[in-house]
C-alpha positions in Angstrom: -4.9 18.6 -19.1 -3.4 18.3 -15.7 -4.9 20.2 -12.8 -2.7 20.3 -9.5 -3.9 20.7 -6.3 -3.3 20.1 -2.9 0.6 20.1 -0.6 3.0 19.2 -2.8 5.2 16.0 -1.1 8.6 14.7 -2.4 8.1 11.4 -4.1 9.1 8.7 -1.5 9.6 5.5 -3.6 11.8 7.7 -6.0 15.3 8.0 -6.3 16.5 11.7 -6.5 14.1 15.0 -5.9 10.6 14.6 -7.2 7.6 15.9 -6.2 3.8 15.1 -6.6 0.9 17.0 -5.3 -2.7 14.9 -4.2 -3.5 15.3 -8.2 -1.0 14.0 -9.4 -1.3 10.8 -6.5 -5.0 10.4 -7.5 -4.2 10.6 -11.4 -4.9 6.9 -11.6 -8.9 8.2 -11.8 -8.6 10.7 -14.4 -6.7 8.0 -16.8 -9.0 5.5 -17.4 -7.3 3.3 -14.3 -10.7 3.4 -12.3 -11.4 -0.4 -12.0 -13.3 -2.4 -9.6 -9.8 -4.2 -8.8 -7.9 -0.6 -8.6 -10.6 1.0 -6.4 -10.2 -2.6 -4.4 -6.8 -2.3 -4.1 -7.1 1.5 -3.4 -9.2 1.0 -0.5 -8.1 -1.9 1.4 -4.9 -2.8 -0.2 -4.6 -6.6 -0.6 -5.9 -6.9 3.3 -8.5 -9.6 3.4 -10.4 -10.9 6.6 -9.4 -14.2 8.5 -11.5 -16.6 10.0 -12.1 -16.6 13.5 -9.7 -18.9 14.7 -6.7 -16.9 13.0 -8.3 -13.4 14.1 -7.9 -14.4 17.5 -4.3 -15.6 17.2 -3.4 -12.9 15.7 -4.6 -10.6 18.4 -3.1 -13.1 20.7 0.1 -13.6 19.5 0.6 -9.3 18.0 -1.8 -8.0 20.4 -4.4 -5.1 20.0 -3.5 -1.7 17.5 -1.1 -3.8 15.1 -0.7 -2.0 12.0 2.4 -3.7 10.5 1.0 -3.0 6.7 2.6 -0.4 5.3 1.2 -0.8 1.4 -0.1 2.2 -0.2 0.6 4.2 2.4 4.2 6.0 0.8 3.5 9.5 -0.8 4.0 8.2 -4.3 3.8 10.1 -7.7 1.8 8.5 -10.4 4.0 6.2 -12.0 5.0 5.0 -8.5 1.5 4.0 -7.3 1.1 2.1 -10.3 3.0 0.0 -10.1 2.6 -0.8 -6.3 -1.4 -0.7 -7.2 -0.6 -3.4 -9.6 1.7 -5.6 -7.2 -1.7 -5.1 -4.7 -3.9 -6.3 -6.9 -2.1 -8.9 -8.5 -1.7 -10.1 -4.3 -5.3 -10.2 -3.7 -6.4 -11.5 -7.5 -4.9 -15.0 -6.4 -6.8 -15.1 -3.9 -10.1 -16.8 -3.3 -12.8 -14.0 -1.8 -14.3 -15.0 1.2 -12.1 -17.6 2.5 -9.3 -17.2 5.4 -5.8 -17.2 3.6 -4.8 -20.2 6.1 -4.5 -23.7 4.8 -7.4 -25.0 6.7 -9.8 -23.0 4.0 -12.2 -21.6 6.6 -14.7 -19.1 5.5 -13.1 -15.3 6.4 -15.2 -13.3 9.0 -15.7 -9.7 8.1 -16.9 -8.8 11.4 -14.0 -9.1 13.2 -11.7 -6.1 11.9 -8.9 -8.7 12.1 -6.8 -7.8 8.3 -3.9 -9.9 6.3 -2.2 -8.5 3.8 -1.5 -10.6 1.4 1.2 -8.4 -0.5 3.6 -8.2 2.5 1.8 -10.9 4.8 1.6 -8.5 7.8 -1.2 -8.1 9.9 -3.6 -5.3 11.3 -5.5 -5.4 14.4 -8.3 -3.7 15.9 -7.6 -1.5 18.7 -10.2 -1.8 20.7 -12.0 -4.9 22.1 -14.9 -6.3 20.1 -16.7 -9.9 18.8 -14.9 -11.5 21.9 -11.2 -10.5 21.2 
């Protein structure tokens, strides 16, 4: 049984006129989909931390407020998010937790709020200054 709730939204990865209401969005919960690497990938997308020195050249070279990742964030019907769930966490499943994504294989730093997705390998910054940024 399907319970809608919430604004209904056209579908915005489909082609045509198809809408979806939060319910229908979230259905990945009520299906069995609830995973750690689903919930992962629901959170944070396939954004991982950088070390230090990438953190700061990435503030340095995109500046402060960057928020070039754009994954997960479409109003998507069911079928829709699936499938970009999946491309999310198949990203960040290559990966190796805890280590910067650059090939010098430092160790990430969570504390500096500085994100790279590895799904479209686009960058998010913090907005404010913090940890010497």
């Amino acid at each position: 049984m399907t319970y809608h709730w919430g604004p209904v939204h056209p579908c915005q990865l489909h082609r045509g006129n198809f809408n979806v209401c939060h319910s229908c969005r979230e259905a990945y919960l009520h299906r069995g989909m609830y995973t750690y690497e689903a919930t992962s990938a629901v959170k944070s997308g396939a954004k991982v931390p950088l070390c230090n020195m990438c953190a700061e050249g990435a503030v340095h070279k995109y500046g402060r407020g960057v928020r070039a990742c754009k994954c997960d964030t479409a109003w998507s019907c069911y079928e829709c998010r699936m499938i970009e769930l999946a491309k999310l966490v198949k990203a960040k499943s290559q990966h190796q937790e805890g280590y910067c994504p650059c090939k010098t294989g430092n160790q990430a730093d969570e504390f500096n709020e500085v994100r790279y997705c590895l799904c479209c390998r686009k960058f998010t910054t913090p907005e404010i200054d913090g940890f010497g940024y």
